[in-house]
C-alpha positions in Angstrom: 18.2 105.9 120.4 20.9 108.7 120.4 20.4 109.0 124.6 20.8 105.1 124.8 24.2 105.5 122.6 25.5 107.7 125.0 24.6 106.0 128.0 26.2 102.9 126.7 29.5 104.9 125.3 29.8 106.1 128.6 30.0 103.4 130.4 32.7 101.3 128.6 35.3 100.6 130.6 38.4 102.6 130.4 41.7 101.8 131.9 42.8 98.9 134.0 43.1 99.2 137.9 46.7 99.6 137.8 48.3 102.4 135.7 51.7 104.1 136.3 52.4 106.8 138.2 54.5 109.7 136.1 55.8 112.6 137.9 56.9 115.5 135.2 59.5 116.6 138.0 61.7 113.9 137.2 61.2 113.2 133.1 63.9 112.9 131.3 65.4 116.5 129.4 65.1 114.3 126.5 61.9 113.6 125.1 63.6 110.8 122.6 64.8 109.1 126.2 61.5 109.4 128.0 59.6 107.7 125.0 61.9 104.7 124.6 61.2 104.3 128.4 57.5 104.2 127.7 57.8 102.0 124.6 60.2 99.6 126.6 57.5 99.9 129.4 54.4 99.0 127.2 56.9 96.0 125.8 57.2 94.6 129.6 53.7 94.4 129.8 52.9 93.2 126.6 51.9 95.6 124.6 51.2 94.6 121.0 52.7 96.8 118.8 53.9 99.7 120.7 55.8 101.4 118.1 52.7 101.8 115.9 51.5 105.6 115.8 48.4 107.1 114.1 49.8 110.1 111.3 47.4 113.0 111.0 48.3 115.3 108.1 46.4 118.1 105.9 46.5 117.8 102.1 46.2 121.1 100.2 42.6 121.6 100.5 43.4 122.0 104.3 41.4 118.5 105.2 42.5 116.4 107.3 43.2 112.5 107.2 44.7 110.1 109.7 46.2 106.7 109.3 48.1 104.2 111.4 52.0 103.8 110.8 54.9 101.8 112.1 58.1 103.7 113.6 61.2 102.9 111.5 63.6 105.1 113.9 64.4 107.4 116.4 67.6 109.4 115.7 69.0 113.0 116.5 65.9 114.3 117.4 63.7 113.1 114.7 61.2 110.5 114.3 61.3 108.5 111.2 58.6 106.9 109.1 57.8 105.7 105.6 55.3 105.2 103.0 54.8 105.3 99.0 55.0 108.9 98.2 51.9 108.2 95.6 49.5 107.6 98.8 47.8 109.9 100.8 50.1 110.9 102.7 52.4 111.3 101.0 50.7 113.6 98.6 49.5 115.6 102.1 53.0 115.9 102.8 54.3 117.0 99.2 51.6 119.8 100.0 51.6 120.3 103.8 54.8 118.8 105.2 53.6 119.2 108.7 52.2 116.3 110.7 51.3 114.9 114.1 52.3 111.1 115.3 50.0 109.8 118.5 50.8 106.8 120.2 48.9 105.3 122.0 49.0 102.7 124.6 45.6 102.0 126.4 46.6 99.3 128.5 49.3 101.5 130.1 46.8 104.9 130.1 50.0 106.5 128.6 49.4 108.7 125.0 52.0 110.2 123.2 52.0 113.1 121.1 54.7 114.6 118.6 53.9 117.2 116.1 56.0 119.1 113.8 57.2 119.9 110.5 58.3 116.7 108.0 60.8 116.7 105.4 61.5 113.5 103.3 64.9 111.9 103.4 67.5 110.6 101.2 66.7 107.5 98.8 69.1 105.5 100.3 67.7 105.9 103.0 64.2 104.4 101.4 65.9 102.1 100.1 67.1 100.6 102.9 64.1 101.0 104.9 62.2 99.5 101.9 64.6 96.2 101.3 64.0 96.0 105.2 60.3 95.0 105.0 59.1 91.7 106.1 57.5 91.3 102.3 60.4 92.9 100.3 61.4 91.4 97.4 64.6 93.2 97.9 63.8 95.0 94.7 63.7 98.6 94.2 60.6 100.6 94.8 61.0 104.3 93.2 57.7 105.2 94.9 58.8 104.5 98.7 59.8 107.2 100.6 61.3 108.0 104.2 60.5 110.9 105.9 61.7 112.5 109.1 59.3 114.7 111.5 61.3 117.1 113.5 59.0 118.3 116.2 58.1 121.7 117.5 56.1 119.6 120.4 55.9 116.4 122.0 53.2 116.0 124.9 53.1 112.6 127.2 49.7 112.5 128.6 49.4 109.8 131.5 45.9 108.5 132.5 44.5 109.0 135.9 41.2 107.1 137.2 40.3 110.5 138.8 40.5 112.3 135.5 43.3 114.5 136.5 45.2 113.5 133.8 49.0 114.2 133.7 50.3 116.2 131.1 54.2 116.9 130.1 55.3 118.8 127.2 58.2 119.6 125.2 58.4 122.6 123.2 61.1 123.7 120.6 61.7 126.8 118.0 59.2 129.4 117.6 
């Protein structure tokens, strides 16, 4: 059983015949600029949801949990999401407010990578973000929060059929 499972798994397909070409060479010095290019690329070809990301964080007892997210903004350098603080993730992030956003974009072969450290921004900004949401009320919700990842990496990793997978990366700080 365990040898068929593998044998299938292995042969699912993968990527579709055509895939973009990226050459690090020429990328962008800003790795803000070079996503929006890949999110507007993924948008031409009709990628659903491009702006959703999967958050990985690590509560206090160090495990860690992962959970898909939509991106509310991209300003200054940061990347901007939200959520209830009383969640998950946001009692990881209470504890542990450092995370890592993956995008993904099978269609394109094109992953996306930003890690970093997360602080939680003002209530007004919450607020706004919350009265925002397709099923606001436009009430109040004391429990929603913003938060901000400032990132010490981001890494765009572009598919190849021969495996030699393309990798870029941006470092900052220590």
């Amino acid at each position: 059983m365990i040898e068929s499972q593998r044998d299938r798994l292995r042969a699912l397909p993968d990527f579709p015949a055509e895939l973009p070409s990226f050459d690090p060479d020429s990328a962008h010095a800003d790795p803000q600029q070079l996503f929006v290019g890949w999110l507007d690329d993924a948008l031409a070809h009709g990628v659903l949801q491009p702006h959703a990301f999967t958050l990985s964080t690590a509560g206090p007892t160090g495990h860690v949990t992962a959970r898909t997210l939509i991106l509310k903004d991209l300003v200054d350098g940061l990347w901007v999401f939200a959520g209830a603080r009383s969640t998950r993730k946001g009692v990881d992030l209470a504890a542990n407010p450092f995370a890592s956003m993956t995008f993904y974009w099978p269609a394109r072969g094109r992953q996306v990578r930003v890690t970093g450290e997360v602080e939680e921004l003002s209530s007004e900004v919450a607020a706004a973000d919350w009265r925002a949401r397709p099923a606001s009320t436009g009430d109040s919700n004391p429990d929603w929060a913003a938060w901000a990842l400032s990132p010490t990496e981001v890494e765009f990793w572009q598919a190849r059929h021969d495996r030699d997978h393309v990798r870029h990366w941006y470092r900052f700080g220590s």
